[in-house]
C-alpha positions in Angstrom: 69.8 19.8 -49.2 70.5 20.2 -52.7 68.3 23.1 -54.3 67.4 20.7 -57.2 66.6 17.8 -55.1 63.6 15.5 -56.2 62.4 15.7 -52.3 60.7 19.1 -52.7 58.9 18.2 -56.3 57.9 14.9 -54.8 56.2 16.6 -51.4 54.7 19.6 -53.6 52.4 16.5 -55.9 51.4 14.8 -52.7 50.1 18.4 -51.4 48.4 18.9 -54.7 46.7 15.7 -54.7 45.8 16.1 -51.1 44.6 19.7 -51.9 42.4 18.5 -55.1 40.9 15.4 -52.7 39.7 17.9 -50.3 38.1 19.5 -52.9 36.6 16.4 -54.7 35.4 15.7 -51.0 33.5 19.1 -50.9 32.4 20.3 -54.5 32.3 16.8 -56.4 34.6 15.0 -59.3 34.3 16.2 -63.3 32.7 14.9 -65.3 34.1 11.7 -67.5 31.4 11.8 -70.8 32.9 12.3 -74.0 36.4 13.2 -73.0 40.1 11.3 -72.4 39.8 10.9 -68.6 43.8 10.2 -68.8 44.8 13.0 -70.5 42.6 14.9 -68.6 44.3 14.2 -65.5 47.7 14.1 -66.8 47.0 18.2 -67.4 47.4 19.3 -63.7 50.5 17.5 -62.9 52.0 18.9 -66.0 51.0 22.6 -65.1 52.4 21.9 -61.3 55.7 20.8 -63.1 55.6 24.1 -64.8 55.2 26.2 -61.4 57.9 23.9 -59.6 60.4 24.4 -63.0 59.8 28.4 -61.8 60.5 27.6 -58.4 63.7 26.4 -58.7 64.6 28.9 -61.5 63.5 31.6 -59.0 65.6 30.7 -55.9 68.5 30.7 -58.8 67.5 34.4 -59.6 67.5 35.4 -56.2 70.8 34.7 -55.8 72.6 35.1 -58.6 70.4 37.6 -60.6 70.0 35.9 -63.6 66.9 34.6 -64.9 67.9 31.2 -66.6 67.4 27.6 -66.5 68.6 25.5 -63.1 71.6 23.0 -63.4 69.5 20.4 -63.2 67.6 17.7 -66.1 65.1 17.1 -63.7 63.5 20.6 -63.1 64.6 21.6 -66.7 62.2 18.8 -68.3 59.4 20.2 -65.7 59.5 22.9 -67.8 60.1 21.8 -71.1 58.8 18.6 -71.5 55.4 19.8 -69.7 54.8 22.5 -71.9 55.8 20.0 -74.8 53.3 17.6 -73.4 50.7 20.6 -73.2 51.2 20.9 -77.4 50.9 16.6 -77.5 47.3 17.0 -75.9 46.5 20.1 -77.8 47.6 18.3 -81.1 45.6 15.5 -79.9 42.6 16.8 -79.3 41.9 18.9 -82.1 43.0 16.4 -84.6 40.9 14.4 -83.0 37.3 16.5 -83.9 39.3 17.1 -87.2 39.4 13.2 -87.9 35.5 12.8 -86.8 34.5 15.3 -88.6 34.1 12.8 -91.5 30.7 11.7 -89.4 29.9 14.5 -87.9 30.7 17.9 -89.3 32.6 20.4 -87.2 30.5 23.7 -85.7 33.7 25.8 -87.0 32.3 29.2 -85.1 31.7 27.0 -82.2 35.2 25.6 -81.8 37.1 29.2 -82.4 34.3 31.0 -79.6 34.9 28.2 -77.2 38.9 28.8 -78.4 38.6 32.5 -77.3 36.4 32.2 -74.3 38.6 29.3 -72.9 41.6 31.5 -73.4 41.2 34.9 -73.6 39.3 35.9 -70.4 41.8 34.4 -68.1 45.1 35.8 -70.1 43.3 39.5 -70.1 43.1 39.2 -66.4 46.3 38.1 -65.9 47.4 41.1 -68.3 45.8 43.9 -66.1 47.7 41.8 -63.4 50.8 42.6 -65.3 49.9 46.1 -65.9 49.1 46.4 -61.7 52.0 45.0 -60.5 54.5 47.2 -63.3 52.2 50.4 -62.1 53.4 49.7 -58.5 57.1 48.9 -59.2 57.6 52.0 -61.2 55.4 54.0 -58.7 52.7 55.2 -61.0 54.5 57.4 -63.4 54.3 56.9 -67.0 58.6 56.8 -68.1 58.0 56.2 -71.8 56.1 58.2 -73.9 51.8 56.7 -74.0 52.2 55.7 -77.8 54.7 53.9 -77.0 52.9 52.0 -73.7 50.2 51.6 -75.9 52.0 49.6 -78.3 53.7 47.3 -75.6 50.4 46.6 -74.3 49.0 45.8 -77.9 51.8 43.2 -77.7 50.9 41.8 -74.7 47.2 41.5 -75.4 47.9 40.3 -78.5 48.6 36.9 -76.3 52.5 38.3 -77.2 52.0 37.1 -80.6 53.0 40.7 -81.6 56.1 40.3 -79.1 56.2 40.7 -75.0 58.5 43.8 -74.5 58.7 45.3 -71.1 55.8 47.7 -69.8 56.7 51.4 -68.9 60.3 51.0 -69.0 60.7 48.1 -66.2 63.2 45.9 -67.3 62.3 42.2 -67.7 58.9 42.5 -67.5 57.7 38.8 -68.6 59.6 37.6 -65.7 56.8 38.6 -63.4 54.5 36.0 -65.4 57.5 33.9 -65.5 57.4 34.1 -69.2 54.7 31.4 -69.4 53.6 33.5 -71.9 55.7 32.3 -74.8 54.2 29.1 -75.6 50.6 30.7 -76.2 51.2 32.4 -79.6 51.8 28.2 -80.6 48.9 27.3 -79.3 47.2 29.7 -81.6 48.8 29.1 -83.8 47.7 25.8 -84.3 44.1 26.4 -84.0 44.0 28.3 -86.6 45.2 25.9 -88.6 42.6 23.6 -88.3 40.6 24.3 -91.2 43.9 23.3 -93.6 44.2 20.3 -91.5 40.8 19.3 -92.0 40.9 18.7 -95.6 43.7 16.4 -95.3 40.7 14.2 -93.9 38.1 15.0 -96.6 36.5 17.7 -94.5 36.0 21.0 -96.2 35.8 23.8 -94.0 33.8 27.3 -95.3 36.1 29.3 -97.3 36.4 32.4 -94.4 38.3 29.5 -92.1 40.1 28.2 -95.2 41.8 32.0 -95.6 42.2 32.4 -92.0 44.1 29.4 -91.8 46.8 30.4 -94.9 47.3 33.8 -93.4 48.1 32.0 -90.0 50.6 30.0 -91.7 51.9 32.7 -94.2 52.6 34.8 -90.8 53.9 31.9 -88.4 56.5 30.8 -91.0 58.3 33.8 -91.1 57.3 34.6 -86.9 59.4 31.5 -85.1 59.8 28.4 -86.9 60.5 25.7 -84.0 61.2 22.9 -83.1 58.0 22.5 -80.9 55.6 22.3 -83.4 57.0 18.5 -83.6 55.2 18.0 -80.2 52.0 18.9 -81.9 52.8 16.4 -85.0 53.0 14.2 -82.3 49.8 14.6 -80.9 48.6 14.3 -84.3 49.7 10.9 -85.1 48.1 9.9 -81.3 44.9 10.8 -82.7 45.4 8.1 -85.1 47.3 5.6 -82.8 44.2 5.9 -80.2 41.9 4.4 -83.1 43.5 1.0 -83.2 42.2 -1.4 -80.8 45.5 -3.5 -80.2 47.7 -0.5 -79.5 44.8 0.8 -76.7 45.1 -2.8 -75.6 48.4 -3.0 -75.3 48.1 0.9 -73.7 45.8 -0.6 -70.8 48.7 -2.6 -69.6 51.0 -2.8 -66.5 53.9 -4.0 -69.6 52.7 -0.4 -70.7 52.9 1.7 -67.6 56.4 0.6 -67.1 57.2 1.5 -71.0 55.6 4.7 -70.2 57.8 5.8 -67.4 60.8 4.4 -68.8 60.7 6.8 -71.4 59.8 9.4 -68.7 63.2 8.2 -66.6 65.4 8.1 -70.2 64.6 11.9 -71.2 65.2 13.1 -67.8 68.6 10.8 -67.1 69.5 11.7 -70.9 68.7 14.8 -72.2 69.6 18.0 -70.8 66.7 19.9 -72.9 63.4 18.1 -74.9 64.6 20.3 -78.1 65.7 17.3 -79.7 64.0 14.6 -81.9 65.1 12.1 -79.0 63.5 13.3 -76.4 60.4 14.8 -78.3 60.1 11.4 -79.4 60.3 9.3 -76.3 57.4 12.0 -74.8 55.3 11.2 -77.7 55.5 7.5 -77.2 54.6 8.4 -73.2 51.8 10.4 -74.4 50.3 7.8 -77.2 50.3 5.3 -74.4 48.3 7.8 -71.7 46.1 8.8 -74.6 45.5 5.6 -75.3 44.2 4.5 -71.7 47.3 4.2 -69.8 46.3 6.1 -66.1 50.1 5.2 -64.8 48.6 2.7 -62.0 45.3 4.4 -61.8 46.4 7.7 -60.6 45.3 9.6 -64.4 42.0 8.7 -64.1 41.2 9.4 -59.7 38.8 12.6 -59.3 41.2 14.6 -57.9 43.8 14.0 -60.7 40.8 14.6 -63.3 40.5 18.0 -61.1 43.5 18.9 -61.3 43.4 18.8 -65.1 40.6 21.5 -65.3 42.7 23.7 -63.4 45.7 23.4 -65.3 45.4 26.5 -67.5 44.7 29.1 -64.3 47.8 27.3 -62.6 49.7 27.9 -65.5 49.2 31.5 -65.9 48.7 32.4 -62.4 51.7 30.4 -60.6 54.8 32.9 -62.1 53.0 36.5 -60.8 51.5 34.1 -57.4 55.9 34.1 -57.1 56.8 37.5 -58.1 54.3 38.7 -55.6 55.4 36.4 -53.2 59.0 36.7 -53.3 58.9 40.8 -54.2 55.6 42.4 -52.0 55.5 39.4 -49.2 58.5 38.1 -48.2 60.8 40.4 -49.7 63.9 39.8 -51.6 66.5 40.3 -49.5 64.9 37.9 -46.7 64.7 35.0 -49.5 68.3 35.5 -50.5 69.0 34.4 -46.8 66.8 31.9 -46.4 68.3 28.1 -46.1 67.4 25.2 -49.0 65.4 23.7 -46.9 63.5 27.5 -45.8 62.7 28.5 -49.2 61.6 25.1 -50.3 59.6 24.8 -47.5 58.2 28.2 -48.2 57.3 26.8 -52.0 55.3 23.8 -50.4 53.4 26.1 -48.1 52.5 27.9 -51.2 51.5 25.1 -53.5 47.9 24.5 -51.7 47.2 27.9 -52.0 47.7 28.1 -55.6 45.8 25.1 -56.2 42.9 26.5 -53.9 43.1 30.0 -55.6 43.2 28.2 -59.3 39.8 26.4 -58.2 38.0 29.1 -57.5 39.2 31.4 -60.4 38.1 28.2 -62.6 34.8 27.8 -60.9 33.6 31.4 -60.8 35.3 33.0 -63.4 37.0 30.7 -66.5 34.0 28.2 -66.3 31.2 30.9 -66.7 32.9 32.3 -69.7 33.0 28.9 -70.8 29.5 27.8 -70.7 28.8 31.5 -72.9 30.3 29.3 -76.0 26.6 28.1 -77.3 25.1 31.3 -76.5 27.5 33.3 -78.3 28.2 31.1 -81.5 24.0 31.8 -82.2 24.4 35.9 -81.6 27.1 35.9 -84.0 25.1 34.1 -86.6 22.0 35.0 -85.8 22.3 38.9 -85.2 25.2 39.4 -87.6 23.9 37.7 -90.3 27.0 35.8 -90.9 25.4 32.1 -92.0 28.6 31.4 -93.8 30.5 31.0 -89.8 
């Protein structure tokens, strides 16, 4: 069997749907009121893209060494054109409070607490993770001087906005995250942003947010000016698109479904990379039409899709060190070099429930506990700081 054959991708989505119906079954579906039910379950299948993209870039790296992206559009765009899709919903969404704000004003120290305690808790955990897993590797000695760790891990905790360089001398470091890392500091960077944005609207956001925001894009213009920040312009304009009744219409349809895949089909038979305003823009039409109520034959919008979707952040960060400890403390390196395509791919699939299993419960009893402190929080810092202008 080919290493980059669809066959494995194909068998690890039907275990993760079977995984999320079992846990539908047992524990119960999300909740639908007030959110995009499709986008919401388009989340989780993106993130288990992500995790398979590493896959096949780490059976690559295990025999060859290098760390790099597979011969292969198909498992390529798992990576890139998921994380692209993951800037679409982010544009998306925010624009889309930005855009109501005209009727109903925007809680600005609301939205940046939930920001943080969505984020931050799980990244920090996967940090001291990190920090584990280098301690072991380079047997608990310290082979750079502390400043200089210290530093490194300001970087790191600094959601590598301040740059991800290797931990206590162990070379390629990010690869035990799988570098997942990267497109966080975009994310970011576009949140804080928001208060420009909403004045394009009418909206006029307290001056503290107003500042924030220009510092943000004083320092991310001369940090990495991309190319991706076109999948969040695309998002953007979806948040307008989803407001006219004939394209949502029109979105609903099976015409639409088969537009929506088409363009799917085209960037992976294509394109060799989504870096391009082709392929960027065939995604956004795919995403418009999901945003727009498009569930691709119902599956968007079943529980255990819509599950899926709240997991997609844990099975983001979580899937690259879930493979480094997998392939380095479990089975061992040498073993996987000698294991058949058909071995280490059904090793992957054997893995993929777990993940999804693990992701659950670090969602349940760890992200969404942090989450629901978003209320609570906002009023301490307004009411025992004193800070009425947040």
């Amino acid at each position: 069997m080919n290493p980059s054959s669809v066959f494995p991708a194909i068998a690890a989505l039907l275990l993760t749907y079977i995984t999320s119906f079992l846990l539908v079954k047992k524990f119960g579906a999300p909740n639908t009121q007030g959110r995009f039910a499709c986008v919401d379950g388009l989340r989780g299948y993106l993130a288990i893209c992500v995790f398979l993209h590493h896959s096949c870039v780490w059976y690559f790296y295990i025999q060859t060494g290098r760390w790099e992206l597979p011969a292969s559009n198909l498992y390529i765009h798992f990576g890139q054109s998921a994380v692209a899709l993951f800037f679409m919903i982010t544009g998306f969404l925010f624009f889309t409070k930005i855009i109501s704000s005209k009727t109903r004003a925007i809680d600005w120290c609301q939205l940046f607490v939930s920001r943080i305690l969505r984020l931050a808790p799980l990244y920090f955990l996967v940090v001291i993770l990190l920090c584990v897993v280098v301690a072991v590797l380079t047997n608990g000695v310290l082979t750079v001087p502390l400043s200089k760790l210290g530093r490194d891990l300001i970087g790191w905790l600094s959601f590598t906005m301040l740059g991800a360089p290797d931990l206590n001398g162990l070379n390629r470091t990010g690869i035990i995250v799988a570098g997942v890392t990267w497109s966080l500091p975009y994310e970011w960077f576009f949140y804080l942003t928001l208060p420009l944005m909403a004045l394009t609207v009418g909206t006029r956001p307290p001056i503290l947010y107003l500042f924030i925001s220009v510092i943000s894009i004083f320092y991310f213009s001369i940090w990495h000016p991309s190319i991706h920040y076109l999948a969040f312009l695309a998002g953007i304009v979806t948040a307008f698109l989803v407001r006219s009744s004939s394209f949502c219409n029109f979105a609903a349809s099976r015409s639409a479904t088969f537009v929506a895949l088409g363009c799917l089909c085209c960037v992976v038979a294509f394109f060799p990379s989504t870096y391009g305003l082709a392929p960027l823009g065939l995604l956004a039409v795919f995403f418009a039409l999901v945003a727009s109520g498009n569930s691709l034959f119902g599956l968007l919008l079943s529980p255990a899709s819509r599950t899926l979707g709240e997991l997609a952040y844990g099975i983001y960060l979580l899937h690259g060190i879930t493979l480094f400890v997998l392939f380095n403390f479990v089975i061992g390196l040498s073993v996987a070099k000698n294991m058949s395509v058909v071995q280490y791919w059904g090793l992957i699939l054997s893995v993929t429930p777990i993940i999804v299993l693990f992701c659950f419960a670090v969602f349940r009893w760890f992200e969404e506990p942090f989450m629901r402190q978003t209320p609570a929080l906002s009023r301490w810092l307004r009411v025992r700081l004193k800070l009425s202008f947040l």
